[in-house]
ZABA-10081 format. One record per residue: x negated, y negated, z of N, C-alpha, C, O in turn; residue in one letter. Coordinates in steps of 0.02 Angstrom, whole numbers, padded with zeros to 5 digits, always signed. Layout:
REM residues N
XYZXYZXYZXYZA/...
//
This chain:
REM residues 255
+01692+00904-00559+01682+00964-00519+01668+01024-00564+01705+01036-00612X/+01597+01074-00543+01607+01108-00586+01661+01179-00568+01688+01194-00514X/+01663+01213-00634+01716+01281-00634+01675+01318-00663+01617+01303-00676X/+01719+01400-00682+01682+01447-00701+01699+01435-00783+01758+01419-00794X/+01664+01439-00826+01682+01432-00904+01661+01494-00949+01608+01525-00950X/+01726+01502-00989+01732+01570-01049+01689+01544-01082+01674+01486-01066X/+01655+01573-01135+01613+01542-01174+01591+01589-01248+01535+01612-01258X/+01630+01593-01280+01615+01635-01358+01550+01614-01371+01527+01557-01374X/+01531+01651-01377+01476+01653-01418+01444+01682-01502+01437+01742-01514X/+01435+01654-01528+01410+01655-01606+01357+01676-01635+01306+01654-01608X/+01347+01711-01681+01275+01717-01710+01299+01718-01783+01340+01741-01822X/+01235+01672-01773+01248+01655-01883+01197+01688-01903+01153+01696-01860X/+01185+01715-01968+01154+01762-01985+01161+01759-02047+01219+01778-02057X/+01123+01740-02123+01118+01711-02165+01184+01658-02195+01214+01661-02248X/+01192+01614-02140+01246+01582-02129+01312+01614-02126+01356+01581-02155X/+01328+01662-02104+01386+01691-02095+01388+01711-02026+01333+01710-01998X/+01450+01734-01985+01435+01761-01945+01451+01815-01935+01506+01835-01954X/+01410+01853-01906+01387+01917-01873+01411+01930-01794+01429+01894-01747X/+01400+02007-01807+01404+02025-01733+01350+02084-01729+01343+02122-01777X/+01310+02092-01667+01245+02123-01676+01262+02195-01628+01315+02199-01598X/+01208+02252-01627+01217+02296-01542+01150+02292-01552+01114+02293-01602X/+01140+02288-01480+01051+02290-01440+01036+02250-01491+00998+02286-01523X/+01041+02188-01526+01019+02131-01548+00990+02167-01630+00945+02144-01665X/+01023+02215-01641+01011+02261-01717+01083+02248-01755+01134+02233-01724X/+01078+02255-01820+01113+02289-01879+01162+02229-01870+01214+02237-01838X/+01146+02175-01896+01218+02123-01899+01247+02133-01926+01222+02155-01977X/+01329+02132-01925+01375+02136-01963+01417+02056-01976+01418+02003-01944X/+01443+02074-02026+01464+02009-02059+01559+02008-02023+01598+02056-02025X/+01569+01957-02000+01635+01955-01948+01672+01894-01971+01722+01879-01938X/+01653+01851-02029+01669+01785-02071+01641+01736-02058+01584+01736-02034X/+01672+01688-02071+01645+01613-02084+01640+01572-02026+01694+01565-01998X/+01604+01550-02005+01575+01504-01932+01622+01452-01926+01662+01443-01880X/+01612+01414-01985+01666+01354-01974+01728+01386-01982+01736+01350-02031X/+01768+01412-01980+01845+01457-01968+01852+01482-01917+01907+01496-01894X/+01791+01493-01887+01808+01527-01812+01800+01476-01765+01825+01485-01710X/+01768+01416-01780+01770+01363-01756+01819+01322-01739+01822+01284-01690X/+01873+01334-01799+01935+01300-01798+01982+01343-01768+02029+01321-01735X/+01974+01389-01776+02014+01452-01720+02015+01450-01657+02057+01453-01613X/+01938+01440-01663+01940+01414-01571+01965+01351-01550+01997+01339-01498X/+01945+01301-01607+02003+01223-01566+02057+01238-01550+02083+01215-01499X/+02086+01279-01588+02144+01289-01583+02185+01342-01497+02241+01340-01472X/+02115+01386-01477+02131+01392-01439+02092+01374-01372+02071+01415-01330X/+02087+01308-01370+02074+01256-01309+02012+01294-01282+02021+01307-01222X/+01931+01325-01314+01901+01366-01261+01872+01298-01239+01876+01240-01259X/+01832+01340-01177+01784+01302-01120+01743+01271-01158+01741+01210-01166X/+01705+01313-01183+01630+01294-01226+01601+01347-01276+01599+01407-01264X/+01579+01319-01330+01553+01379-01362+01494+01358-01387+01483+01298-01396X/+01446+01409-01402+01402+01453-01384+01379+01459-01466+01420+01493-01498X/+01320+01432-01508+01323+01447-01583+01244+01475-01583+01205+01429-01571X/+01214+01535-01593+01127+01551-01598+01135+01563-01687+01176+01591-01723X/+01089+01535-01696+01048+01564-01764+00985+01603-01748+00933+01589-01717X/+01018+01677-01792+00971+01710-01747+00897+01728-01811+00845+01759-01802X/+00923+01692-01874+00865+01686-01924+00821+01645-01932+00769+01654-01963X/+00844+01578-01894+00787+01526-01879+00690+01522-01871+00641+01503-01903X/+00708+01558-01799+00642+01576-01765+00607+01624-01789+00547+01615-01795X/+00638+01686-01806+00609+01761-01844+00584+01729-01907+00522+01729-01911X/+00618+01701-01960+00600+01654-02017+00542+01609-02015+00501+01608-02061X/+00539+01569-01957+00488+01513-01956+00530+01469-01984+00505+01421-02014X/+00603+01478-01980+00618+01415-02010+00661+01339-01987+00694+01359-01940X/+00673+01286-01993+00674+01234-01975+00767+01261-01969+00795+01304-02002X/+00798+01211-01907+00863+01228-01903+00904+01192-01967+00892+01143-02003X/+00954+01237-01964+00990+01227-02046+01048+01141-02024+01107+01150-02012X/+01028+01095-02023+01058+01033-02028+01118+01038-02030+01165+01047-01991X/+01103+01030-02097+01180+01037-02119+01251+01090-02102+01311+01079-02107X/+01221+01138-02084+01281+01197-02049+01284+01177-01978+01329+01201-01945X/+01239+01131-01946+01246+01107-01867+01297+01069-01888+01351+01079-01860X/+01295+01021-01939+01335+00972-01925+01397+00975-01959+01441+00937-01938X/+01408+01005-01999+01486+01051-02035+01513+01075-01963+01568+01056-01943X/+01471+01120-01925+01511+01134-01866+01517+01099-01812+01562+01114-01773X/+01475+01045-01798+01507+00998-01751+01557+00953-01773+01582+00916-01730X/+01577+00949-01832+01607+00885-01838+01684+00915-01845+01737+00886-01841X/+01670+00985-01858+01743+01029-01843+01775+01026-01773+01834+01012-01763X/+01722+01044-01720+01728+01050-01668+01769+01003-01599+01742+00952-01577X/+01820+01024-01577+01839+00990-01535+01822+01000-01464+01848+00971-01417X/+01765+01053-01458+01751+01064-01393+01673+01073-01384+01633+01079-01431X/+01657+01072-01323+01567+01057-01335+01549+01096-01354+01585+01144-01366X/+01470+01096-01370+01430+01144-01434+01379+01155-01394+01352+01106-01369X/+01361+01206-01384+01275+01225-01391+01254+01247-01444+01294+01279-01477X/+01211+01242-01460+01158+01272-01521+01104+01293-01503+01070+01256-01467X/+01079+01357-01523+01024+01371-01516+00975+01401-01588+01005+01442-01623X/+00910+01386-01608+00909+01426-01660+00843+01372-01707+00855+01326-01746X/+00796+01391-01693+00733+01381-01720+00723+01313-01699+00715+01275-01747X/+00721+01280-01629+00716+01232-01601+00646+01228-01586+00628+01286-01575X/+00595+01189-01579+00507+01204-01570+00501+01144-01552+00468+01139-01500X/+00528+01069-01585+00498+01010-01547+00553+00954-01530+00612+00959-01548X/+00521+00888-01484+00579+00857-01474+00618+00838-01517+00677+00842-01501X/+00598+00806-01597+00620+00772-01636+00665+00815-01665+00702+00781-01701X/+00684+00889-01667+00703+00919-01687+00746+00904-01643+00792+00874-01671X/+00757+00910-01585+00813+00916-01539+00855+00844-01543+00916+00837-01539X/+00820+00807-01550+00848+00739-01541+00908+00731-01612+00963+00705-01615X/+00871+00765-01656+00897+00769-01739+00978+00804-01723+01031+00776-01737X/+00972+00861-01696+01035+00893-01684+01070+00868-01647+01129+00870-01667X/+01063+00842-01595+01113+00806-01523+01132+00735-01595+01185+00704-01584X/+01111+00723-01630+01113+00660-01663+01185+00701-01715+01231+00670-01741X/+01176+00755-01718+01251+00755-01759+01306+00802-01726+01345+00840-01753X/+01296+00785-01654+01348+00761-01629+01369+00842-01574+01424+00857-01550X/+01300+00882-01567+01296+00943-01518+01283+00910-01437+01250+00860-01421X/+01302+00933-01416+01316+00918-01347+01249+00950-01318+01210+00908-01294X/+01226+01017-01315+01183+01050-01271+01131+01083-01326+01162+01103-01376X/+01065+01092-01328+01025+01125-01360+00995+01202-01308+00974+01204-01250X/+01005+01253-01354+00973+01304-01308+00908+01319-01321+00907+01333-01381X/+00837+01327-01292+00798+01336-01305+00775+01406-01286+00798+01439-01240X/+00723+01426-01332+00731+01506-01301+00627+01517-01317+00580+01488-01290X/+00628+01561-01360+00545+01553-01379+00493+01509-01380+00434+01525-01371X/+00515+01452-01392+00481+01397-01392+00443+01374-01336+00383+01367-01325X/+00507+01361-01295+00469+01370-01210+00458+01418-01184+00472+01414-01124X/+00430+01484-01206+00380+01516-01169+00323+01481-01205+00273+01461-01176X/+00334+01474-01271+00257+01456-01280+00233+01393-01250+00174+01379-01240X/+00273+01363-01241+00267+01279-01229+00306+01254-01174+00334+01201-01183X/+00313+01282-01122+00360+01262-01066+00361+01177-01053+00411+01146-01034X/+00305+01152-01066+00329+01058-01058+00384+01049-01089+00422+01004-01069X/+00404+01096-01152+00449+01051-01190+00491+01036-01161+00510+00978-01166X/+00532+01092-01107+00581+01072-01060+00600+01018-01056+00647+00989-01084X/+00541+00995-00997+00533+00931-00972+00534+00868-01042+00570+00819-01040X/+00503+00878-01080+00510+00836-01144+00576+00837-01175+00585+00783-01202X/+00619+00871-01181+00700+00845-01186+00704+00838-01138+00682+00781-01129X/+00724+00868-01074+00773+00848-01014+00752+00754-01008+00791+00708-00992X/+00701+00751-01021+00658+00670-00974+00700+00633-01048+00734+00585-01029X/+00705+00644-01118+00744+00604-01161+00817+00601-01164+00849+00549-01172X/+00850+00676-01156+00921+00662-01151+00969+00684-01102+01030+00686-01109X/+00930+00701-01047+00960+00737-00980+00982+00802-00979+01022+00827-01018X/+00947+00836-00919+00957+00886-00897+00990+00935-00919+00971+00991-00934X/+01069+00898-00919+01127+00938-00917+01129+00969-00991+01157+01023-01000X/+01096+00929-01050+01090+00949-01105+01035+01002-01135+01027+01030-01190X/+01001+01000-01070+00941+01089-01107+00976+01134-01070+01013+01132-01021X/+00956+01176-01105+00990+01254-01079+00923+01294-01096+00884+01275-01140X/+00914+01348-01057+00862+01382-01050+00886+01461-01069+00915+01496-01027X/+00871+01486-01137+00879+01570-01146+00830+01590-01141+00775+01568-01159X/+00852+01660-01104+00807+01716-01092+00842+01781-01096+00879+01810-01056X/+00814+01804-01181+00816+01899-01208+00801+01946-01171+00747+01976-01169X/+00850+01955-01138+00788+02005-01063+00819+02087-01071+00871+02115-01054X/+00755+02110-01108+00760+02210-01082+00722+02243-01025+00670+02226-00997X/+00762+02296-01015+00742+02312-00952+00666+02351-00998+00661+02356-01060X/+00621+02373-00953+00539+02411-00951+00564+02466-00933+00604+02473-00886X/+00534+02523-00982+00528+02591-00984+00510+02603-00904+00556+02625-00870X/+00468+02595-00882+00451+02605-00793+00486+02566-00746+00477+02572-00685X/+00532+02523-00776+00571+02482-00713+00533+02398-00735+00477+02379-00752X/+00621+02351-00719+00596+02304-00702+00620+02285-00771+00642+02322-00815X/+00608+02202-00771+00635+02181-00836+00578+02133-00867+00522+02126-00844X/+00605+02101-00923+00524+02057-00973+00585+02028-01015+00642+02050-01021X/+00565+01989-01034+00586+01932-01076+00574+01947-01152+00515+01964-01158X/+00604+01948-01208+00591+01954-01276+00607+01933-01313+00664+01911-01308X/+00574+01924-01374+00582+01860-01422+00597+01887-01492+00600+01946-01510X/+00605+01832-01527+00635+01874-01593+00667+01917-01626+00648+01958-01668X/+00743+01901-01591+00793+01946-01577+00769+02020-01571+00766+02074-01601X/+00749+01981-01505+00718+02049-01450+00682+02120-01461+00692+02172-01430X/+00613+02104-01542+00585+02122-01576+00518+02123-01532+00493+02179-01526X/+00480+02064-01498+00419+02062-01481+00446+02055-01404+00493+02018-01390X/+00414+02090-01360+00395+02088-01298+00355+02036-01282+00309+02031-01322X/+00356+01986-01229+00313+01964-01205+00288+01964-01151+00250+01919-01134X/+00305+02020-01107+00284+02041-01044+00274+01983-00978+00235+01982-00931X/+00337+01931-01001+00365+01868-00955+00434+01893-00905+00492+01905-00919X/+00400+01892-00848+00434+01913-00815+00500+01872-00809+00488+01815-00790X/+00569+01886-00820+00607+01822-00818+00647+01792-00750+00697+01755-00752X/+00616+01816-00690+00655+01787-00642+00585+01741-00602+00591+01711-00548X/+00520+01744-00643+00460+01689-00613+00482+01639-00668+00470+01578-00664X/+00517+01672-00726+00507+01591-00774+00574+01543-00764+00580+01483-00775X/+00618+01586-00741+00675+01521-00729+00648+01494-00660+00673+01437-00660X/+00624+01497-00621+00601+01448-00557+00543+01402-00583+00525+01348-00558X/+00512+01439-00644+00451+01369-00684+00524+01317-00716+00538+01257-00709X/+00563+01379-00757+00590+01297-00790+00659+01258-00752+00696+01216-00779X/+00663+01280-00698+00707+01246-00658+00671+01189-00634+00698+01135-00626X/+00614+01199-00624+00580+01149-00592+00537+01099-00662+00501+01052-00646X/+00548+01116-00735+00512+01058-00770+00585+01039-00814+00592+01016-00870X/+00636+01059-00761+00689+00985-00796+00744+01030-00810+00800+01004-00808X/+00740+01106-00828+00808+01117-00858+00885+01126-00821+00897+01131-00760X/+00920+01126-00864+00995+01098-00835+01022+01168-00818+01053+01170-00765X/+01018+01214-00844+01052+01274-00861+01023+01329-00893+00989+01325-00943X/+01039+01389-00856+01001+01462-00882+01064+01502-00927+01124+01506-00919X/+01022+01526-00973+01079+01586-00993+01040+01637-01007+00997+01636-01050X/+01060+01705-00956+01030+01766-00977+01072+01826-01015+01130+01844-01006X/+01030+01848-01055+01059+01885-01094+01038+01971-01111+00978+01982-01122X/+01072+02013-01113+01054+02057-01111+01054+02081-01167+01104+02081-01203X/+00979+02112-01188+00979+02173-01248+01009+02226-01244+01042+02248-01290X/+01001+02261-01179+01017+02317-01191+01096+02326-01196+01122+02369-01233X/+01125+02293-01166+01186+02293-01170+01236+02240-01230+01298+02241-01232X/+01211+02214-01256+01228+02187-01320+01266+02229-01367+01246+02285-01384X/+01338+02194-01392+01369+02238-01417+01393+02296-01390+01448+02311-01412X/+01369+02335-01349+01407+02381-01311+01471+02395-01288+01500+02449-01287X/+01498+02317-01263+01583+02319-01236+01586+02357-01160+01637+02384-01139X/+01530+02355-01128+01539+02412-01064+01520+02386-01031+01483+02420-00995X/+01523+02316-01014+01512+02302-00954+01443+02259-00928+01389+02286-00939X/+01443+02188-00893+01372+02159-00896+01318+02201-00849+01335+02245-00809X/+01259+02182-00860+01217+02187-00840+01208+02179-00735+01164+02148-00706X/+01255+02212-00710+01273+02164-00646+01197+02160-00595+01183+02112-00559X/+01159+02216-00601+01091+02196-00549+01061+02158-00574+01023+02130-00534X/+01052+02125-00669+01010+02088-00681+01028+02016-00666+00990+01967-00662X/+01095+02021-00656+01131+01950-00650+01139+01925-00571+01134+01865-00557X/+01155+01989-00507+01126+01993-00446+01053+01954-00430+01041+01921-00379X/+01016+01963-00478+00934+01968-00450+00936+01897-00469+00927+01855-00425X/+00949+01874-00545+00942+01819-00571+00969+01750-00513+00942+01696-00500X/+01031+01782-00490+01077+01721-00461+01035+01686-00393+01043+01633-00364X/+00986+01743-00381+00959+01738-00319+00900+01690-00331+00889+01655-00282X/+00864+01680-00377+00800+01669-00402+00808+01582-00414+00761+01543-00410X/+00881+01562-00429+00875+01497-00457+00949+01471-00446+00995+01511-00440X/+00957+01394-00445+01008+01361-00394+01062+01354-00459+01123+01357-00452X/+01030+01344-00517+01031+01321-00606+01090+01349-00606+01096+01407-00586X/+01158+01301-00638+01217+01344-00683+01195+01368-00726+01161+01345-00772X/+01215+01430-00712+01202+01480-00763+01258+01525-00795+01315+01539-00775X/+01225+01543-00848+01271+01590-00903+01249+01661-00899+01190+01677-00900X/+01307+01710-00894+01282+01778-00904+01317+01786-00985+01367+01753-00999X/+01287+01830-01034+01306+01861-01084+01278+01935-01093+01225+01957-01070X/+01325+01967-01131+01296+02032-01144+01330+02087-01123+01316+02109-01067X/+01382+02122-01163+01417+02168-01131+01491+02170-01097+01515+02205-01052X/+01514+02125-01133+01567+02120-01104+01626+02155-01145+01625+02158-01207X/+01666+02175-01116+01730+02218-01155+01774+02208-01167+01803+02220-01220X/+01803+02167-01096+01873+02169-01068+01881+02120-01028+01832+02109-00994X/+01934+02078-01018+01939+02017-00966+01906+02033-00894+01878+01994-00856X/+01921+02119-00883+01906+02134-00824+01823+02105-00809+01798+02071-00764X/+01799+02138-00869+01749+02108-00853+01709+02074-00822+01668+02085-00778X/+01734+02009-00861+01736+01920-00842+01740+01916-00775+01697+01899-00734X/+01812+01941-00768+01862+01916-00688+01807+01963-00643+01801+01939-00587X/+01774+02012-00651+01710+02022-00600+01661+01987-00596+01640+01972-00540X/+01629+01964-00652+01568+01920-00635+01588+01852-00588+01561+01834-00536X/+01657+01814-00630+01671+01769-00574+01687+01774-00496+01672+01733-00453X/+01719+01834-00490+01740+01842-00421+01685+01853-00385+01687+01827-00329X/+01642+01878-00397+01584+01890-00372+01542+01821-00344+01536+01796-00288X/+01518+01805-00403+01489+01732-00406+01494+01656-00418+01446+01618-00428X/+01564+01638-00416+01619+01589-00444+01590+01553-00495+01593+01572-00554X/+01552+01487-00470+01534+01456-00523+01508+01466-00599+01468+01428-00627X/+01529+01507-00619+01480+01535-00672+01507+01516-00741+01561+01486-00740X/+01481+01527-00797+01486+01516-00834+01473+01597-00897+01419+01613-00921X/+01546+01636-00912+01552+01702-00946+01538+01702-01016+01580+01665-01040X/+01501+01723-01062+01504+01720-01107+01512+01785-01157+01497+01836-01126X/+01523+01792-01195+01539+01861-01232+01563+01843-01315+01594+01797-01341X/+01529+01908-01342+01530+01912-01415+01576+01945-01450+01610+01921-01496X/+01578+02007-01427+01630+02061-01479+01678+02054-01447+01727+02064-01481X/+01693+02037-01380+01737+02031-01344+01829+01968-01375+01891+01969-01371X/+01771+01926-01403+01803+01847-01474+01805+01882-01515+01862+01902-01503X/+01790+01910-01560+01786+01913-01602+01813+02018-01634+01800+02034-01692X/+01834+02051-01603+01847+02122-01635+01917+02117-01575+01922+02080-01526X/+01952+02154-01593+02011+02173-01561+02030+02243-01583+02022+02262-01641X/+02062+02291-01522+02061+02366-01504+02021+02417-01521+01965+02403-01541X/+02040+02478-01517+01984+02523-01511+01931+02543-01558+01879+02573-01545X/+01960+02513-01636+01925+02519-01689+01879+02472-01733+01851+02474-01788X/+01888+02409-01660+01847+02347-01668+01880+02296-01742+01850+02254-01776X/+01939+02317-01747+01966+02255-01806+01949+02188-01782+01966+02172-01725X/+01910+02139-01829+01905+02100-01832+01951+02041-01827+01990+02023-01871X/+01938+02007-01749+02004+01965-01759+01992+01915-01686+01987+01929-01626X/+01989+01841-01732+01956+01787-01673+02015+01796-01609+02075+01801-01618X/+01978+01794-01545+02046+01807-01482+02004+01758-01438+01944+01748-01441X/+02065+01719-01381+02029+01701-01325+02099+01709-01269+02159+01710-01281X/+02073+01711-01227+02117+01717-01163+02147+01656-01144+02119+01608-01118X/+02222+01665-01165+02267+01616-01139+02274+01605-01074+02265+01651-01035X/+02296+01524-01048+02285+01494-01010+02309+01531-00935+02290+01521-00878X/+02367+01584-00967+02376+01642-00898+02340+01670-00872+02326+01681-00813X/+02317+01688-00939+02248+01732-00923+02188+01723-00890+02156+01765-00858X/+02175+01656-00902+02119+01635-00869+02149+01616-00807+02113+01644-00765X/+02196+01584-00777+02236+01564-00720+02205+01637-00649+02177+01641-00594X/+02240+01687-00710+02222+01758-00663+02153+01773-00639+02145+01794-00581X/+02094+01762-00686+02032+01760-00682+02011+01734-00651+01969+01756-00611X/+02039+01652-00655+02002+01592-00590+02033+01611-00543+02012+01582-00493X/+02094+01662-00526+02122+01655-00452+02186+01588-00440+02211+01581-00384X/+02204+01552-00487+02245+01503-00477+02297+01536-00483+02311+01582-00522X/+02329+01509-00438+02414+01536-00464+02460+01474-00478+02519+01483-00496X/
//
């Protein structure tokens, strides 16, 4: 049955990790595999790993740091991060990642979708989309940590790739990246409407309150957040956190 799932999210950034605002000025927040083990430790849902130097680079995903961190890992993995063909994908699920996120690639190449989903099922593509809002209204899709515009509208392209196989959307917001104030709620309104797809909101999150709104709102969902894991109080000290099992209890509404 599905539930709503927390979901940290990561960005590695000359193999270290980072934490970004509006998808600018990474800062260095430690070591991937340590926060990895931080998190086994605290039982999350799922987490969430982008390399965000891959694709901007042209370069091939880093192997060996996929698989240092899966083999740490006691809970499922997505990866996302200079993914372009199947064999590539097949390469990573091969050391031992559960979900691949695809993001640039399929705008350029939307079959690919369908070309993993048809090899390792559905449930294992995930579909990102960098979405800033347009100076005149309205939103577009952007690539290269949200450097190039591509004037893709993103609520026509998740109904293309819902329909060539993918399992799962995750939208993400630039503008609100790093911020701490709160998601994107009309982009995530509009989105929910457009496509049937579990989906992920990221981008902006602060505070549990947060979270416990997007779910109440829309249950099934799937929350994800960056500075939110990873900085603690007002002066953003660095310090891995996840919401204990009360906590989340309160969020899902269980008592």
């Amino acid at each position: 049955m599905l539930r709503p799932r927390i979901i940290p999210s990561l960005l590695i950034h000359d193999n270290g990790l980072v934490k970004t605002v509006n998808f600018k000025n990474p800062k260095y927040v430690g070591d991937p595999i340590n926060a990895v083990k931080i998190f086994n430790e605290k039982k999350v849902d799922e987490l969430s790993i982008f390399d965000i130097d891959a694709t901007v680079l042209g370069k091939e995903p880093n192997y060996s740091l996929i698989e240092r961190l899966a083999s740490q890992s006691m809970m499922p993995l997505c990866y996302g991060g200079g993914v372009k063909t199947l064999e590539q994908a097949q390469r990573i699920f091969s050391l031992g990642i559960e979900k691949i996120a695809l993001s640039s690639a399929v705008l350029q190449t939307p079959k690919l979708i369908t070309e993993i989903s048809e090899r390792v099922g559905a449930q294992s593509v995930i579909v990102v989309l960098d979405i800033k809002k347009k100076v005149f209204g309205g939103y577009e899709v952007c690539t290269h940590n949200g450097r190039k515009a591509t004037g893709i509208n993103p609520f026509k392209f998740v109904e293309e790739a819902q329909k060539l196989g993918a399992g799962e959307i995750v939208i993400n917001s630039i503008d609100k990246d790093g911020q701490m104030k709160g998601y994107d709620l009309d982009l995530i309104d509009k989105m929910r409407e457009k496509t049937t797809l579990p989906m992920t909101v990221l981008g902006g999150a602060g505070s549990l309150g947060d979270i416990e709104k997007i779910i109440d709102k829309h249950g099934v969902i799937g929350v994800a957040a960056g500075s939110l894991f990873v900085f603690k109080g007002p002066y953003k000290a660095v310090l891995i956190n996840y919401p204990t099992q009360l906590e989340k209890n309160k969020i899902f509404k269980i008592k």
